[in-house]
C-alpha positions in Angstrom: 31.1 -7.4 8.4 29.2 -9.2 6.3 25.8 -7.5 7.7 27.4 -4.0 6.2 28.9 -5.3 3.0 25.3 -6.8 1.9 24.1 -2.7 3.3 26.6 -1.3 1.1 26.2 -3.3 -1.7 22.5 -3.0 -1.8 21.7 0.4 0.0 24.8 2.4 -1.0 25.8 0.9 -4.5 26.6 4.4 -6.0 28.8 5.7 -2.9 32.3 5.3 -5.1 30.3 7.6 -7.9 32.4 11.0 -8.5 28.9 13.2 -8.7 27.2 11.3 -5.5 26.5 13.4 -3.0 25.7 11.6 0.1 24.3 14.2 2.2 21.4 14.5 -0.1 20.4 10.9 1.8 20.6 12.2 5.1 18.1 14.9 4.2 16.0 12.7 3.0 16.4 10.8 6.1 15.6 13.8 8.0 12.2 14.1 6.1 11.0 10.9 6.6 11.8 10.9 10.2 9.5 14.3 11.0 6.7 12.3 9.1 7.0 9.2 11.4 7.2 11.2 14.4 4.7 14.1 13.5 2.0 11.0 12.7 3.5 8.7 16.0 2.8 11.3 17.8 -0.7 12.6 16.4 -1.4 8.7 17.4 -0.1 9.3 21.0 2.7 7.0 20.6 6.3 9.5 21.7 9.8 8.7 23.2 8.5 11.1 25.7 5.4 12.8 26.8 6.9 16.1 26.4 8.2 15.0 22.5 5.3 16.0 20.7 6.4 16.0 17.1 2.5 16.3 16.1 1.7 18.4 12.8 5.5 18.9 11.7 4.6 15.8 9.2 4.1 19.0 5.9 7.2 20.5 7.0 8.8 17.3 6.0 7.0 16.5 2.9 8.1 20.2 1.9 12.0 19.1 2.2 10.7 15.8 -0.1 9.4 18.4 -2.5 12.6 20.8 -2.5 14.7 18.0 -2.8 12.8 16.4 -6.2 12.4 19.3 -7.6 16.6 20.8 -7.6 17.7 17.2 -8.2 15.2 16.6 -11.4 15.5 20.2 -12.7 19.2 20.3 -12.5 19.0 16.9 -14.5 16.8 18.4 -17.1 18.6 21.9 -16.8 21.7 20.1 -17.7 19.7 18.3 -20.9 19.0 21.8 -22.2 22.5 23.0 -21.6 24.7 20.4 -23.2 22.0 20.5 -25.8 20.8 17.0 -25.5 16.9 17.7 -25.0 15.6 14.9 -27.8 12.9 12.7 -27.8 14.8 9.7 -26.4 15.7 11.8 -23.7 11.6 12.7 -22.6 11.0 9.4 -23.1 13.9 8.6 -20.3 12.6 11.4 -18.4 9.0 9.7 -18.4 9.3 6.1 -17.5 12.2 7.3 -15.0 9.6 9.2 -13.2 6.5 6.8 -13.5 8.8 3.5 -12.2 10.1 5.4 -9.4 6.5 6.7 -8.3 3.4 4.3 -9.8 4.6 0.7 -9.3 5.5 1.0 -5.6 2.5 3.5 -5.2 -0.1 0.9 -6.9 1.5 -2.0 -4.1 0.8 0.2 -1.0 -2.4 1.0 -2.3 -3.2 -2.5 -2.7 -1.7 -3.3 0.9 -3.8 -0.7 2.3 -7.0 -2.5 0.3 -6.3 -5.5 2.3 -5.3 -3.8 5.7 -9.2 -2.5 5.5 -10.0 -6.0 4.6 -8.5 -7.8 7.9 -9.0 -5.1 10.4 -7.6 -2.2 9.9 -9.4 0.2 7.8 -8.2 3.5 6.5 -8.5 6.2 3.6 -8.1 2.6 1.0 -11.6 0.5 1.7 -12.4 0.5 -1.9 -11.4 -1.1 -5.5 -12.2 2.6 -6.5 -10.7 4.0 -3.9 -7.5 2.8 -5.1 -8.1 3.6 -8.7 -9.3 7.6 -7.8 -6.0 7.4 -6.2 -3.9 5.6 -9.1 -5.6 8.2 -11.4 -4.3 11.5 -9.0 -8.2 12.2 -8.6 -7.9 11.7 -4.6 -4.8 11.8 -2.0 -6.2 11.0 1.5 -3.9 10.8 3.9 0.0 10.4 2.9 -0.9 10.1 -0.4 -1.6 13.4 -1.3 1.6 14.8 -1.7 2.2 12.0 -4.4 -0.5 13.9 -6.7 1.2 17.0 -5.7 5.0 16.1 -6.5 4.0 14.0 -9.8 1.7 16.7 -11.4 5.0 18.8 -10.7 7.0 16.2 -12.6 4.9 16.9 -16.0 4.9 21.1 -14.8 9.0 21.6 -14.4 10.3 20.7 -17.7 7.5 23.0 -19.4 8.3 25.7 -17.0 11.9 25.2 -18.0 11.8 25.0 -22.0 10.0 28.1 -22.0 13.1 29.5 -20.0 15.1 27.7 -22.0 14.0 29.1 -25.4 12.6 32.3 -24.4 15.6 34.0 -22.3 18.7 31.7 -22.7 18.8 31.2 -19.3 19.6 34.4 -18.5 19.7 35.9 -15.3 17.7 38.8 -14.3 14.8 37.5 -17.0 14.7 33.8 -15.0 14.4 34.5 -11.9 12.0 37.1 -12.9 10.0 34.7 -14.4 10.2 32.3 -11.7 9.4 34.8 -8.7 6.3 35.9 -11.1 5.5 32.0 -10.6 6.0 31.9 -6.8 4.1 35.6 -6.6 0.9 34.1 -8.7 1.0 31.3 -6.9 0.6 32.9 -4.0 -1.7 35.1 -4.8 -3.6 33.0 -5.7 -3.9 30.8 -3.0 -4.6 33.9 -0.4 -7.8 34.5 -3.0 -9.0 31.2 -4.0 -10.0 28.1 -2.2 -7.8 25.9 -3.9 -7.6 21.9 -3.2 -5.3 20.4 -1.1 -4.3 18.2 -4.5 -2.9 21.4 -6.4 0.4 21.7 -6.8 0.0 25.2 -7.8 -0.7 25.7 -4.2 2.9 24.2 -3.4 4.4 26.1 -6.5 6.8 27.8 -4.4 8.0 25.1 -2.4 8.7 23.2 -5.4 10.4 26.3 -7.1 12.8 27.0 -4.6 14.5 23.5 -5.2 14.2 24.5 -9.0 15.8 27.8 -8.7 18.9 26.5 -7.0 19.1 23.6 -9.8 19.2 26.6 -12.5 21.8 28.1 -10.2 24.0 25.5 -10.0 24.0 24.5 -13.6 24.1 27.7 -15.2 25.9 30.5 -12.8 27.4 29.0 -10.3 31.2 28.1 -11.5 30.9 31.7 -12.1 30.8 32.2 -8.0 33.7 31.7 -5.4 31.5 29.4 -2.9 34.8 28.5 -1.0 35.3 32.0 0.7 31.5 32.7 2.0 31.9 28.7 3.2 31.8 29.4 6.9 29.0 32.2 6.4 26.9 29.6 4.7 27.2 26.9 7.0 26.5 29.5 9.6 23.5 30.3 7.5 22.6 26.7 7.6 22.1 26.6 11.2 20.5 29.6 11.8 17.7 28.0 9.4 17.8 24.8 11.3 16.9 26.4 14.5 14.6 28.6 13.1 12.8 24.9 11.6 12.5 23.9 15.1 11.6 26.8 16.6 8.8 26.2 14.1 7.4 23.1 15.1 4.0 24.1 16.5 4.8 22.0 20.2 7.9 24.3 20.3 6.4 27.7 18.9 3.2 27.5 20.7 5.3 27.0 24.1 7.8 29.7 23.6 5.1 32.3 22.0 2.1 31.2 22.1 1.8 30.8 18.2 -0.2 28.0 16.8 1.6 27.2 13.4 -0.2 25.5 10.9 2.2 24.2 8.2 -0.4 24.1 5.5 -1.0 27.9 5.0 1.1 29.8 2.4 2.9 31.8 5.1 4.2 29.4 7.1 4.7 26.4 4.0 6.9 29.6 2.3 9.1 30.4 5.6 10.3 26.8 6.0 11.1 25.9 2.9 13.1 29.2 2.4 14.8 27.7 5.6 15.0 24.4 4.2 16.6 25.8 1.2 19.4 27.5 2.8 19.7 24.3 4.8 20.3 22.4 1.3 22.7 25.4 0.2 25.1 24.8 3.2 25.3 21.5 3.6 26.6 21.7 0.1 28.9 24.7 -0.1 28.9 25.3 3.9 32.2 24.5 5.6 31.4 20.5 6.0 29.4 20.4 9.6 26.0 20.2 8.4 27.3 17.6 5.7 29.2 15.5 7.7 26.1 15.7 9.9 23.6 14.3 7.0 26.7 11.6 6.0 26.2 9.9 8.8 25.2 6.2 7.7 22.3 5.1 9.5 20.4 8.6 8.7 21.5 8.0 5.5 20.1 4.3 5.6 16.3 5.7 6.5 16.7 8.3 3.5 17.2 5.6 1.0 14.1 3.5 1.7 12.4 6.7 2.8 9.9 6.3 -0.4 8.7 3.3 1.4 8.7 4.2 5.0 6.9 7.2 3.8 4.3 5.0 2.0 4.0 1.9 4.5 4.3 3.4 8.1 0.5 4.0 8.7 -0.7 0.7 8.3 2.1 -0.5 11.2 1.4 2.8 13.4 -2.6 1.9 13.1 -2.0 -1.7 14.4 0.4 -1.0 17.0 -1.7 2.0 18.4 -4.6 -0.8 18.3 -2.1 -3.1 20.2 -2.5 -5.8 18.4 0.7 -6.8 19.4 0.5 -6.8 22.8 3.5 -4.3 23.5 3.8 -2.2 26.5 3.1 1.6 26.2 6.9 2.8 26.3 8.1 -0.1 23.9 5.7 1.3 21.4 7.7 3.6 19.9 10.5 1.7 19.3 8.2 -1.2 17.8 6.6 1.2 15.4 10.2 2.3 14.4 12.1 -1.2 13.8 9.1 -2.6 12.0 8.4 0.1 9.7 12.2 -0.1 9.1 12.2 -3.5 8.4 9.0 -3.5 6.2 10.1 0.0 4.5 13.9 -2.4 4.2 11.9 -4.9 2.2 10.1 -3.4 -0.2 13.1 -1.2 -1.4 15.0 -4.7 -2.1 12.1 -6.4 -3.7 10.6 -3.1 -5.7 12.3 -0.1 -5.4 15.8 -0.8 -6.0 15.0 -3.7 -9.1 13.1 -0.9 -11.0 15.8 1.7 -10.5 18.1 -0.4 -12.6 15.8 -1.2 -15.2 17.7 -0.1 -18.6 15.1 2.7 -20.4 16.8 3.8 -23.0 20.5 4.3 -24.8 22.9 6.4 -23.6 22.0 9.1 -25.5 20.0 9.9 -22.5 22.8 10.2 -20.0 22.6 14.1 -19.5 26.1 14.5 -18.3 
């Protein structure tokens, strides 16, 4: 008892909030949990020789990126609609985003510095390393999508206030405007070479989450959700299954199709699924949510930031055996210690910043 009081006090203090929407956890969960086992696997560590989770890492960073992107754009689409888009605000909007992203980003950096140091070198064997990273100049390894989701911090509310002040938020001409977005962006990257550090490349991902934040906000109460409830849940898991059927192990076994997450066709397709995934476990009939409730799912999505930032370091030393463990207990080492590392460095970094006081309530967007 006392073990899940300290969990719930710590991991789940908002749970009691009205507007918390647990789920949202559990997806997160699920994202974190396709890196570990896409990169676990990549490494030759599996639950089972025929569990190869290699490569299906992107297709969870893309669920990261959805999910930032229609929980911060309905935050700021809310600013602009109860009129409440003031300086104070920006400046909440700013050092919400930079504590949340730099300060635990600048540690693992700095762990990964040392890890090079005392035998286990990676993508961090340099001072400068760590500042071309700190300055969103380089993203080797699971870094990069942290250049690619912040520059999209800065992007969203610019996209927005032009929405906001050019068409009202009305209908046809936004989502005009946004699938002009998602079309250039595309074009674009079937034309150019562009790096794998633009987010303009990832536009689309990113926008889907923002379109279903505008939705929400602005036309949504204007929809009955409750009758088409069992349709979108069924919705939901069609999407799921078409995600797994996905995963290049599964698709290249059942047709021979080598997927590569990281081209435009394939990055577009499961985030669409993703999408409609997010859509039903919100306004589905309750399956899918009651699925992503569940608490220790939940658990992983709340330090998921830090798993996501400190599992290669553990996976490296365990695939080097330094630890001495037997082939089929590697799995499960990997797992509990990046857990319990991931566990610590939410307590001690993560969760102390997220209740640092920015500004006055004036900033509350609700």
């Amino acid at each position: 008892m006392r073990v899940t009081a300290f969990i719930n006090k710590h991991f789940f203090p908002n749970d009691n909030h009205p507007k918390n929407f647990p789920a949202l956890d559990g997806l997160r969960g699920i994202a974190v949990i396709l890196v570990l086992l896409s990169h676990s696997s990549i490494f030759g560590i599996k639950f089972h020789e025929y569990l190869d989770f290699s490569n299906v890492g992107k297709a969870g960073v893309f669920l990261f990126f959805i999910l930032s992107a229609y929980l911060l754009d309905k935050q700021i689409a809310l600013v602009f609609k109860n009129n409440k888009s003031n300086a104070d605000y920006w400046y909440y909007y700013l050092s919400r985003r930079f504590l949340r992203i730099y300060p635990l980003f600048a540690f693992a950096l700095l762990f990964y510095l040392i890890c090079s140091h005392i035998g286990l070198p990676n993508v961090i064997r340099t001072f400068p390393n760590v500042l071309e990273h700190l300055f969103l100049v380089k993203g080797e390894n699971v870094f990069w999508s942290i250049a690619v989701e912040f520059k999209y911090y800065l992007m969203s509310p610019i996209i927005l206030f032009i929405i906001h002040k050019a068409f009202n938020w009305e209908f046809r001409k936004t989502m005009l405007t946004i699938a002009l977005l998602i079309f250039v962006a595309l074009f674009l990257n079937y034309f150019m070479v562009l790096t794998p550090l633009s987010t303009i490349k990832f536009f689309p991902v990113f926008l889907m989450g923002t379109v279903l934040s505008i939705v929400e906000v602005f036309y949504l109460e204007k929809a009955d959700t409750e009758k088409a409830s069992v349709s979108i849940e069924g919705l939901g898991w069609i999407s799921s299954v078409l995600i797994i059927l996905s995963f290049p192990a599964v698709s290249e076994g059942l047709f021979g199709i080598n997927t590569n997450f990281y081209t435009a066709n394939n990055f577009v397709g499961v985030s669409l699924c993703w999408t409609i995934v997010l859509i039903a476990t919100k306004y589905g009939s309750g399956i899918l949510r009651r699925i992503f409730e569940i608490k220790w799912l939940r658990f992983i999505g709340k330090i998921s930031f830090s798993v996501y930032l400190f599992h290669i370091p553990i996976l490296l030393s365990i695939k080097r055996n330094h630890w001495n463990f037997l082939d089929g207990f590697k799995i499960y080492a990997f797992i509990i210690f990046t857990i319990l590392f991931a566990s610590t460095t939410y307590l001690l970094i993560e969760r102390p910043l997220s209740r640092i006081k920015i500004s006055s309530k004036k900033s509350n967007p609700i």
